[in-house]
C-alpha positions as CSV (number, residue, x, y, z in Angstrom):
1,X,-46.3,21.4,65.1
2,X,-47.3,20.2,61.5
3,X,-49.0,22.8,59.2
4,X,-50.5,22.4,56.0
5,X,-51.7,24.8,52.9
6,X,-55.3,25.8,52.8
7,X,-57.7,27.8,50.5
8,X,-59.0,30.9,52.8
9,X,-62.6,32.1,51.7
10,X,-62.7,35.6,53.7
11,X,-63.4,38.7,51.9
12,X,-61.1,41.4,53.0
13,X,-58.5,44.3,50.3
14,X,-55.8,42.7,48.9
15,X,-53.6,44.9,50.4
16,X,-54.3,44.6,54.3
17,X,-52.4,41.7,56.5
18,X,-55.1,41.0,59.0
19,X,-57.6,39.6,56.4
20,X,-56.5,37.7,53.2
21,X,-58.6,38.4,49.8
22,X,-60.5,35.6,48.7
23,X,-59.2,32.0,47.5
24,X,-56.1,33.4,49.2
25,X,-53.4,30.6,50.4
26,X,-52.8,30.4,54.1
27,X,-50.4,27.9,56.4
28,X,-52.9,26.5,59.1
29,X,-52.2,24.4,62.1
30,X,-53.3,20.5,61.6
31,X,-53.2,17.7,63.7
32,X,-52.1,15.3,61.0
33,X,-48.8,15.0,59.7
34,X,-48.8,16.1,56.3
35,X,-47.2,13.9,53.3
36,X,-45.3,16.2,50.9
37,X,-46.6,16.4,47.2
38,X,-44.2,16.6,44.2
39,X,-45.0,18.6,41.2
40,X,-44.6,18.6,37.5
41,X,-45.6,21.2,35.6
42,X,-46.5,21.4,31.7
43,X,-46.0,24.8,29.8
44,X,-49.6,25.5,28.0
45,X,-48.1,28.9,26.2
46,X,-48.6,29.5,22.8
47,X,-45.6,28.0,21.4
48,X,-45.9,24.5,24.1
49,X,-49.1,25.0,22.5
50,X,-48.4,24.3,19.6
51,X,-46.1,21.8,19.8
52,X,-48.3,19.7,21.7
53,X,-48.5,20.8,25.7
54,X,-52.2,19.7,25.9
55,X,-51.6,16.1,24.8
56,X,-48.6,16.0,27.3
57,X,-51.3,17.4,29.5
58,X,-54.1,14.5,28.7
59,X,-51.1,11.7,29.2
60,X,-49.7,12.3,32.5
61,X,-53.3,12.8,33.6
62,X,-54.0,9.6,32.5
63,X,-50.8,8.0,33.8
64,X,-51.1,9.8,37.2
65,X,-54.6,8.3,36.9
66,X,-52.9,4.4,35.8
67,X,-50.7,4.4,38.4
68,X,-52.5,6.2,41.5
69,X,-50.8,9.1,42.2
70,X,-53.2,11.4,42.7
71,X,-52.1,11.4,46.4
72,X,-48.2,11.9,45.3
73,X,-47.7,14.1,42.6
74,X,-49.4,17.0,41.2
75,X,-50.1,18.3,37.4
76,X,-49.9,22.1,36.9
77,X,-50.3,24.5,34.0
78,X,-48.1,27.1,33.3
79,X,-47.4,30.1,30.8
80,X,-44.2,30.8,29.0
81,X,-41.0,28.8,30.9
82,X,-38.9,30.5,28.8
83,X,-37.6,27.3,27.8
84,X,-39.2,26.9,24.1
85,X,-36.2,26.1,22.1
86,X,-36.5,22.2,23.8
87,X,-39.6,20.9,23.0
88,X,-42.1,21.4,25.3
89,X,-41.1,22.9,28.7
90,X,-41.9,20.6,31.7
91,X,-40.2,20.7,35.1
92,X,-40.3,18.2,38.0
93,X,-40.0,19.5,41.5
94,X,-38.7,23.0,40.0
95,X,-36.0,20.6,37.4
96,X,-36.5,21.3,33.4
97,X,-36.9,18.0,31.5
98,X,-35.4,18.5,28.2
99,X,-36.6,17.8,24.9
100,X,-40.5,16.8,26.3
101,X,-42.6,15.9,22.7
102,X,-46.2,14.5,22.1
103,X,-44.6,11.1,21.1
104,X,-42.2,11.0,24.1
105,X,-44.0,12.4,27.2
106,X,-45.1,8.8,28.6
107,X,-41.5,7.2,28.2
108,X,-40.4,10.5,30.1
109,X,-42.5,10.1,32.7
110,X,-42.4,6.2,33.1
111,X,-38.1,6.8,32.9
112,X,-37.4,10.3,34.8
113,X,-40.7,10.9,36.7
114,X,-42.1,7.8,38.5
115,X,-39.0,6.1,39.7
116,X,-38.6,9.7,41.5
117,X,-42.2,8.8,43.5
118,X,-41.1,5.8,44.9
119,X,-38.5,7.8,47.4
């Protein structure tokens, strides 16, 4: 049986099982098979911030874009990694890439992400 994750728009408490609040995430039945997404996430906190997080941001959008992944890997935000010492915190499928800058975020992801999409 193949399931897949799904946006739930029933109104209901927060705290009762039977119905989930709004927007809540829910595992449905489907009758497709489902092809598993990778992730990377950028840190936007207020030190990534200021190092640079939304230009990182704006180029792996735009390579994501280049290269059509839209269907393979997905961009997320986040607050404070606690990683800040390393440049900007990103992590790929849950892994912290080191040392992530404005000037070499596209050579990371052309290098350590891509060749990881091909598998």
């Amino acid at each position: 049986m193949l399931f897949s994750w799904a946006k739930v728009g029933m109104r209901g408490r927060a705290d009762k099982a039977i119905i989930p609040p709004v927007n809540a995430i829910m595992l449905i039945h489907t009758e497709h098979e489902v092809e598993w997404v990778k992730e990377v996430t950028v840190c936007v906190g207020s030190s990534c911030h200021l190092k640079g997080s939304y230009q990182v941001v704006k180029t792996f959008e735009s390579l994501i874009k280049e290269y059509a992944l839209q269907e393979k890997l997905k961009l997320k935000a986040s607050f404070c990694q606690g990683q800040c010492q390393g440049g900007i915190a990103v992590t790929f499928d849950g892994e912290y890439l080191p040392n992530v800058t404005m000037l070499n975020c596209k050579q990371v992801f052309l290098d350590t992400i891509l060749p990881q999409l091909d598998n």
